[in-house]
ROMARMAR-457234 format. One record per residue (C-alpha): x negated, y, z negated. Coordinates in nm, 2 decimals. Each point is the difference from the previous one (the first is absolute). Layout:
+--------+--------+--------+
|      u |      v |      w |
+--------+--------+--------+
|      X |      Y |      Z |
...
+--------+--------+--------+
This chain:
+--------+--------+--------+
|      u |      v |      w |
+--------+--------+--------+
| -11.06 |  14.60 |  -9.04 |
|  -0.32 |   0.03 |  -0.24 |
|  -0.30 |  -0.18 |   0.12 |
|   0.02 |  -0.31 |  -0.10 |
|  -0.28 |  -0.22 |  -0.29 |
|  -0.07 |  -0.31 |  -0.10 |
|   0.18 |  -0.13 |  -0.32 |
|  -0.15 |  -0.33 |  -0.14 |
|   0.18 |  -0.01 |  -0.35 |
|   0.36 |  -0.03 |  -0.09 |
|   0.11 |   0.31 |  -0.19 |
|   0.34 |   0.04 |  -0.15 |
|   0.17 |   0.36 |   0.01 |
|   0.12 |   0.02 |  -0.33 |
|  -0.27 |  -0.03 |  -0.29 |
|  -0.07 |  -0.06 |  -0.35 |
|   0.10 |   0.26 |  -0.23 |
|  -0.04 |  -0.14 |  -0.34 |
|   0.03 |   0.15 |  -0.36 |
|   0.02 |  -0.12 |  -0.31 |
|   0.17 |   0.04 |  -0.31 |
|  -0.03 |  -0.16 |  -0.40 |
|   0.32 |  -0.10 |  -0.15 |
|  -0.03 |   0.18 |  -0.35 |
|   0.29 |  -0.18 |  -0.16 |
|   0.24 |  -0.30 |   0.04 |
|   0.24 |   0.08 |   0.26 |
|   0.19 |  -0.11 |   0.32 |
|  -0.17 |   0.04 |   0.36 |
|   0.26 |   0.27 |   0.13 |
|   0.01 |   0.24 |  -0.25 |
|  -0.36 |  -0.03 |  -0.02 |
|  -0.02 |   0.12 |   0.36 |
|   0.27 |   0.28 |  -0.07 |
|  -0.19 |   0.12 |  -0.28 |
|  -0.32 |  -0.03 |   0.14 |
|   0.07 |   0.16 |   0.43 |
|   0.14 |   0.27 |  -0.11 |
|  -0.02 |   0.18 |   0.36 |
|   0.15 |  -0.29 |   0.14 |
|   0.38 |  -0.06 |   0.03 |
|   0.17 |  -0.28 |  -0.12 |
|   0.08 |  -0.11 |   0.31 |
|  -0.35 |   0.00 |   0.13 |
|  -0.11 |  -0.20 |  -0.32 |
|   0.24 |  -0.26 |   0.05 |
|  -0.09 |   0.01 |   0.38 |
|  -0.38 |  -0.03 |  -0.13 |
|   0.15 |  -0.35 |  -0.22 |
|   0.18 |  -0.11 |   0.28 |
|  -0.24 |  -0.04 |   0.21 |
|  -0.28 |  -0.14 |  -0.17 |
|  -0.20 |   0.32 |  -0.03 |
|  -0.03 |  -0.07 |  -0.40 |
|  -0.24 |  -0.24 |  -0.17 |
|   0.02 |  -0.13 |  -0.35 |
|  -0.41 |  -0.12 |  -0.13 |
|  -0.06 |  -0.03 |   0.35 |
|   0.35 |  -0.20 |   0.13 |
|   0.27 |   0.16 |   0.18 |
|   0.31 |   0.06 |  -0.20 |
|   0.31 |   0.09 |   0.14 |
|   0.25 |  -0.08 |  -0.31 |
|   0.12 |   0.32 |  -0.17 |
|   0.02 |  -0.12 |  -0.33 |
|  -0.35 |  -0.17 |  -0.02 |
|  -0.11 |   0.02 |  -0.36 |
|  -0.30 |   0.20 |  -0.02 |
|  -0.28 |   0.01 |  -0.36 |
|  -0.24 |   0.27 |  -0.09 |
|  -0.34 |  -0.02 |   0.19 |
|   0.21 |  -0.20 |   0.32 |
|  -0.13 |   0.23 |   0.32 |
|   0.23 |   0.10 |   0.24 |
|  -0.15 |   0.04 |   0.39 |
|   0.23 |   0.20 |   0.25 |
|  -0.09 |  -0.01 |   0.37 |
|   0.13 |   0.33 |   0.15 |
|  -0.14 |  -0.10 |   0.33 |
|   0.12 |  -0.32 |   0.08 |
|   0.14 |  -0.32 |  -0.14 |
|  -0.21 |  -0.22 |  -0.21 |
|   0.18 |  -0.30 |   0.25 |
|  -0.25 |  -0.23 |   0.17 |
|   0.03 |  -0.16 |   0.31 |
|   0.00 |  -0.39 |   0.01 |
|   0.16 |  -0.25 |   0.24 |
|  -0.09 |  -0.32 |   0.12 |
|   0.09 |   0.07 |   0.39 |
|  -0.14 |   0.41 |   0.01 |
|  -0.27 |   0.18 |  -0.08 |
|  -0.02 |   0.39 |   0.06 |
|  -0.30 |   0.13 |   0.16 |
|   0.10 |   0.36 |   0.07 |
|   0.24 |   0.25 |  -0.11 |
|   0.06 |   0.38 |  -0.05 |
|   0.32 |   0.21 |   0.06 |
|   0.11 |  -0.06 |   0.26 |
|  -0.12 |  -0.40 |   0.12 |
|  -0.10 |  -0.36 |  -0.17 |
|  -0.16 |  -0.28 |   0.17 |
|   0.00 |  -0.33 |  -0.14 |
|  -0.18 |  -0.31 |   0.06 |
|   0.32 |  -0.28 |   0.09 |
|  -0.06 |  -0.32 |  -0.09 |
|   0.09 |  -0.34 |   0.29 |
|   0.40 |  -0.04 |  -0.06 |
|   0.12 |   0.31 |  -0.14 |
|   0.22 |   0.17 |   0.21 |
|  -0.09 |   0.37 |   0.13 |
|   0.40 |   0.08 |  -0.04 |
|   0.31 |  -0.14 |  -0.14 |
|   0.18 |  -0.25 |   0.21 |
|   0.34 |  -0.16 |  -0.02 |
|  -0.07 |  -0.28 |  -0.25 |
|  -0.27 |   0.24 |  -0.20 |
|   0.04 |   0.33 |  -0.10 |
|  -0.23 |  -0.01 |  -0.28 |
|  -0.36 |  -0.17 |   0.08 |
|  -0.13 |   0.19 |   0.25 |
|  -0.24 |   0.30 |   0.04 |
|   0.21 |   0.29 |  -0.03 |
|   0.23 |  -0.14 |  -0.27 |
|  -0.34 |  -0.01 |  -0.23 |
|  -0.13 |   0.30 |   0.07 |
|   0.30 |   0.23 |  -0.01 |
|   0.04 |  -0.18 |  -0.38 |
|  -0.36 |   0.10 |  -0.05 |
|   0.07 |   0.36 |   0.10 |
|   0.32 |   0.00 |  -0.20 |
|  -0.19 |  -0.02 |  -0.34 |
|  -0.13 |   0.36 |   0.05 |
|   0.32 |   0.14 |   0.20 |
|   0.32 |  -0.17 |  -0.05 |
|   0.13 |   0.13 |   0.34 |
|  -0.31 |  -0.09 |   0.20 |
|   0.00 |  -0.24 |   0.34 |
|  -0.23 |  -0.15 |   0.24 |
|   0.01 |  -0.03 |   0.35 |
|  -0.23 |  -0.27 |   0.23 |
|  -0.18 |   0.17 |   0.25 |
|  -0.05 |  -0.32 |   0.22 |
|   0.03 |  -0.36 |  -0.09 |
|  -0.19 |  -0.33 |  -0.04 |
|   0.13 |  -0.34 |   0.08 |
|   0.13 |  -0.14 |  -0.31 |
|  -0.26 |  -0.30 |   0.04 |
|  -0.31 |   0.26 |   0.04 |
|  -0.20 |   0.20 |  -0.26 |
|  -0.17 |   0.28 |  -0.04 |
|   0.08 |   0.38 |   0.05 |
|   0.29 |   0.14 |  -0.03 |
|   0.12 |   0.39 |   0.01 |
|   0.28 |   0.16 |  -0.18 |
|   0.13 |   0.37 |  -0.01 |
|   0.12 |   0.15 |  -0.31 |
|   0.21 |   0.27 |   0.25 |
|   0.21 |  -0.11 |   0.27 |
|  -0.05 |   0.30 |   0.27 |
|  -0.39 |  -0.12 |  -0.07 |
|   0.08 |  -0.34 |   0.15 |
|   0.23 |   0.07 |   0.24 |
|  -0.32 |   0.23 |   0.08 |
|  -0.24 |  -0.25 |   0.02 |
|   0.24 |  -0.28 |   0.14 |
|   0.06 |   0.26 |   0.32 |
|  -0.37 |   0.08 |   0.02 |
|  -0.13 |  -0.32 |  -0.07 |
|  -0.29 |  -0.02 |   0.27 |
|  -0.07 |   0.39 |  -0.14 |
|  -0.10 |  -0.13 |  -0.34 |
|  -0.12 |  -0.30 |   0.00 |
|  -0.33 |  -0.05 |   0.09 |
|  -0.10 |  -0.36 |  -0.08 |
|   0.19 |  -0.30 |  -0.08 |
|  -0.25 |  -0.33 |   0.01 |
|   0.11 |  -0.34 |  -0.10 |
|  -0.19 |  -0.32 |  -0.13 |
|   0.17 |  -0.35 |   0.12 |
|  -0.07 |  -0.36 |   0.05 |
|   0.06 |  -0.12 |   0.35 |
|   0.13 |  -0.40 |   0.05 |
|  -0.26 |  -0.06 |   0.34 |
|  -0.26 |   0.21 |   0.09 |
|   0.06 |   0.30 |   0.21 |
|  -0.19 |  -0.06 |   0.39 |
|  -0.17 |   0.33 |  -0.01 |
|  -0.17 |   0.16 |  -0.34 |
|   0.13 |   0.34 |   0.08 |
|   0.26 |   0.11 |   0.18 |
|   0.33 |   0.29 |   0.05 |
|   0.31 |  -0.23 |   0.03 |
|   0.29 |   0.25 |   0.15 |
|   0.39 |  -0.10 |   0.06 |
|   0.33 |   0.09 |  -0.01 |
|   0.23 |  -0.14 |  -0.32 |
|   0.34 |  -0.06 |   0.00 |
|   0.22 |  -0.19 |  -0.28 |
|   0.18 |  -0.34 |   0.12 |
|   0.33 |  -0.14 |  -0.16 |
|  -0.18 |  -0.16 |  -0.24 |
|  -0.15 |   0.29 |  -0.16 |
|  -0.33 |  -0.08 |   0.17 |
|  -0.21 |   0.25 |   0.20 |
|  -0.16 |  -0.14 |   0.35 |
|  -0.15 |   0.15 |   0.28 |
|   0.17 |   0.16 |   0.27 |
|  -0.11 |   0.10 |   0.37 |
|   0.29 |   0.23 |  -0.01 |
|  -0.08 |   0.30 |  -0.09 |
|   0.34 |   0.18 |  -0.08 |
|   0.05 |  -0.32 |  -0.24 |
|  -0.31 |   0.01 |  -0.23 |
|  -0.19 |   0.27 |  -0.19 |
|  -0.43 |   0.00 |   0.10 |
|  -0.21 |  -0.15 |  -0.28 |
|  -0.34 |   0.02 |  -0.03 |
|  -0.24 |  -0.16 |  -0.20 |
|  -0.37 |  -0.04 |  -0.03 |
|  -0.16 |  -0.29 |  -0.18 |
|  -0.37 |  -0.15 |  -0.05 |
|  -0.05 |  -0.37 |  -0.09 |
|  -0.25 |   0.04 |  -0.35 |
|  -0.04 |  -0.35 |  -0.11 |
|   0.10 |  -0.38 |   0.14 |
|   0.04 |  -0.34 |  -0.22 |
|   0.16 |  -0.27 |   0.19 |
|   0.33 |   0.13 |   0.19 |
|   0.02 |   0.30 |  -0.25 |
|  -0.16 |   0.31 |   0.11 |
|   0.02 |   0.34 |  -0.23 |
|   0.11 |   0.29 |   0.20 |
|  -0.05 |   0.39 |  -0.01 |
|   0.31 |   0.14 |   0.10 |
|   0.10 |   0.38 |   0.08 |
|   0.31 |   0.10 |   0.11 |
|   0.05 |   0.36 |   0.21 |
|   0.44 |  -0.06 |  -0.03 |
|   0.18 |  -0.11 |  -0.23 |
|   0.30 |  -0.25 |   0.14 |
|   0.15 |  -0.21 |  -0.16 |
|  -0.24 |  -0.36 |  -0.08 |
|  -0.23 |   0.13 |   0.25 |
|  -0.32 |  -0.18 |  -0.11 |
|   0.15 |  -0.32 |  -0.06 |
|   0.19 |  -0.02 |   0.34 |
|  -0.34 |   0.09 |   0.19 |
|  -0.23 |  -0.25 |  -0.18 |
|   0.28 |  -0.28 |   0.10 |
|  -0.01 |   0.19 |   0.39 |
|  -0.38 |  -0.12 |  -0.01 |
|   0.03 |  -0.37 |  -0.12 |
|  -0.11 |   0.08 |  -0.36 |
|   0.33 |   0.07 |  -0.26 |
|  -0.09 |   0.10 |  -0.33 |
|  -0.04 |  -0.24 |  -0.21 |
|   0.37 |  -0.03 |  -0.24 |
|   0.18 |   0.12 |   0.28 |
|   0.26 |  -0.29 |   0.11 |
|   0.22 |   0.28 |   0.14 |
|  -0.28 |   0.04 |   0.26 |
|  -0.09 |  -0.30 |   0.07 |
|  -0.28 |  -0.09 |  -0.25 |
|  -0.05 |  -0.34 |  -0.08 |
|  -0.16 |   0.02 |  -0.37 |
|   0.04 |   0.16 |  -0.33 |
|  -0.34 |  -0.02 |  -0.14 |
|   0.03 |   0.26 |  -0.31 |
|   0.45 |  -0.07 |   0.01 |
|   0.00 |   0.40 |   0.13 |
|  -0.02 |   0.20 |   0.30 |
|  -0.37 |   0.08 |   0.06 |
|   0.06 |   0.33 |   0.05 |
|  -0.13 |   0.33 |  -0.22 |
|  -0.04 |   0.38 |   0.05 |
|  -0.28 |   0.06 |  -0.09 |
|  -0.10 |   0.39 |   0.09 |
|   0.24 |   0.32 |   0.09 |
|  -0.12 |   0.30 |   0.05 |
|   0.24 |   0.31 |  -0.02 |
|  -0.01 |   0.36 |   0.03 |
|   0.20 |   0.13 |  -0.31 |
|   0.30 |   0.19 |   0.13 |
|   0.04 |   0.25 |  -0.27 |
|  -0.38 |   0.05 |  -0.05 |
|  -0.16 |  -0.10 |   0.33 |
|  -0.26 |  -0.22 |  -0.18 |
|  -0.09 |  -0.27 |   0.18 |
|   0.07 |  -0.31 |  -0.27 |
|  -0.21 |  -0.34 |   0.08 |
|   0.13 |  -0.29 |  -0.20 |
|  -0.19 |  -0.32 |   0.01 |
|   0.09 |  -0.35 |  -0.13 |
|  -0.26 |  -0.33 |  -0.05 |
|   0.10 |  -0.31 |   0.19 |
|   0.21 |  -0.27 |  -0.15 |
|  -0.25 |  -0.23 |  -0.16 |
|   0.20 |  -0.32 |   0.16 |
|  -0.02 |   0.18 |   0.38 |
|  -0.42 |  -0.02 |  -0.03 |
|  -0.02 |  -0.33 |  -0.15 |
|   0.29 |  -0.19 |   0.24 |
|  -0.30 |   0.19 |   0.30 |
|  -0.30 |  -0.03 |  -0.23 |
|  -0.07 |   0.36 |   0.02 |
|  -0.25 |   0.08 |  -0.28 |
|  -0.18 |   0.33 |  -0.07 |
|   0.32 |   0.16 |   0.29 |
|  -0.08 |   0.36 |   0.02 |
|   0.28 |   0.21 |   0.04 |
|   0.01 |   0.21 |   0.36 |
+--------+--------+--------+
C-alpha cells in the first residue's frame, strides 16, 4: 500500500473537458453534432446528449431536435457531465473512482427500508452517479442512524466495500462525533466500555454476558454546559449498532431527541447527534482522506458554545 498523505479538498475523478463550437447556419441540435464530431460515433453523440454532456448558450440540452440559429455556441464536455449536484438532504464532499462521501442530513435514511425505497442516501447518490454512467451503483460502507447527521461513505465498487466493511478497524482511523447530552455527564472525560446486545424491542442495552453482547467503546469529553444540556466530544473506536446513544443513556445523560433512550426533551425536534470528522485511509490509493464538518449551529446555541474550536 503507497504511503499514505493528507487530502484536504474534494476532487472528482472525472474532469472538465470542454470545447466549443459556432453554429454557422439554422439547423437542428443532432445533426449539428453529427456534422460537427466527426471522429465520434453516433452512438457516442447521442450518449454525449443523453447524459447531459451538451450545452446550448450555456444550458444543458438533451432534446435532439433543439432548433439551433447561426452564431448559437455549442459546448461539449468530453470529460464529464455538465450535471450538478443539489439536494436538500446531501451534500458531497469527496469523490473519485472508486468512493463518494456525502454529508447526510437529520432524517434521511442511510438505506432503503420497507416503507421507503427512494429517500435515503444510497437511492440519491446512485441517481447522481447514473447521469454520467447509466449502469453505475453505490454501496454504503457503514451507516448512520436515520435521526443523525453528518458523514457518510459510499463505494462506487462492491468488492471495495465488502473490503472495507471486513477491514473496518484497518481503515478507519477516526470517527469523532458532536452531541447534546440531556444532564451533565459526572466526570468531564472519560472511556465508557460495554458489551451491546439488541432486545425484542429493537433496542440495544447492556449486557454482563459476554457471549450475548458485542464490546463497545467510546470516548467522550464534556466541551460546554448550559443548564441540564452539556455539548459532548464523542469518538467512537467500534462501530455497533446505536453505540453512542445507548452509552450516553448508560451514564444518566441521553441525548437530547432520543425518547427511544430515555431522553426526556426535544429541544431542536431531532436527535442531537452529528458526525462530524472521519478519517480514512483510501483503499485503492492508500491516501489517508480527513473529512471535517462544522457543528450544527442549534447544538452550540441550545449549550451556548460560542467561538467552539473544532478538536
Amino acid at each position: 500500500m503507497r504511503q499514505t498523505s493528507e487530502k484536504g479538498k474534494s476532487k472528482r475523478y472525472l474532469t472538465d473537458n470542454i470545447k466549443s463550437f459556432e453554429v454557422l447556419q439554422e439547423t437542428t441540435l443532432l445533426p449539428f453534432l453529427f456534422e460537427t464530431l466527426v471522429t465520434k460515433s453516433k452512438t457516442k453523440i447521442k450518449s454525449l446528449l443523453r447524459y447531459k454532456h451538451i450545452a446550448l448558450k450555456g444550458k444543458v440540452v438533451t432534446q435532439f431536435n433543439t432548433p439551433l440559429l447561426p452564431g448559437d455556441l455549442i459546448e461539449v464536455n468530453f470529460g464529464r457531465s455538465f450535471y450538478e449536484f443539489k439536494h436538500p438532504l446531501v451534500r458531497i464532499l469527496y469523490e473519485d473512482e472508486w468512493i463518494v462521501v456525502i454529508e447526510k442530513a437529520s432524517g434521511l435514511l442511510s438505506v432503503a427500508n420497507e416503507f421507503d425505497k427512494k429517500k435515503n442516501a444510497r437511492h440519491i447518490i446512485t441517481e447522481y452517479v447514473r447521469q454520467e454512467d447509466p449502469d453505475a451503483n453505490v454501496y454504503v460502507c457503514h451507516r448512520l442512524d436515520q435521526y443523525t447527521s453528518g458523514i457518510l461513505l459510499l463505494s462506487k465498487n462492491r468488492e471495495v466495500m465488502m473490503e472495507m466493511r471486513k477491514n473496518w478497524d484497518f481503515y478507519v482511523k477516526e470517527r469523532k462525533y458532536m452531541c447534546v447530552t440531556e444532564n451533565i455527564p459526572s466526570r468531564e472525560e472519560d472511556e465508557i466500555r460495554s458489551y451491546l446486545r439488541e432486545n425484542d424491542f429493537y433496542q440495544m442495552q447492556p449486557t454482563s454476558n459476554q457471549e450475548e453482547g458485542q464490546l463497545a467503546i467510546t470516548r467522550y469529553k464534556v466541551l460546554q454546559t448550559k443548564g441540564r444540556f452539556a455539548l459532548v466530544d464523542v469518538e467512537i473506536f467500534t462501530g455497533k449498532k446505536n453505540q453512542i446513544r445507548v452509552h450516553m443513556a448508560q451514564i444518566g445523560c441521553p441525548i437530547a431527541g432520543d425518547s427511544k433512550y430515555g431522553a426526556e426533551t426535544n429541544p431542536i425536534r431531532r436527535l442531537m447527534l452529528h458526525n462530524y470528522r472521519l478519517s480514512f485511509i483510501h483503499p485503492i490509493s492508500g491516501e489517508l482522506i480527513r473529512l471535517s464538518l462544522t457543528v450544527p449551529r442549534n447544538f452550540l446555541v441550545i449549550t451556548n458554545s460560542k467561538g467552539l474550536k473544532m478538536l
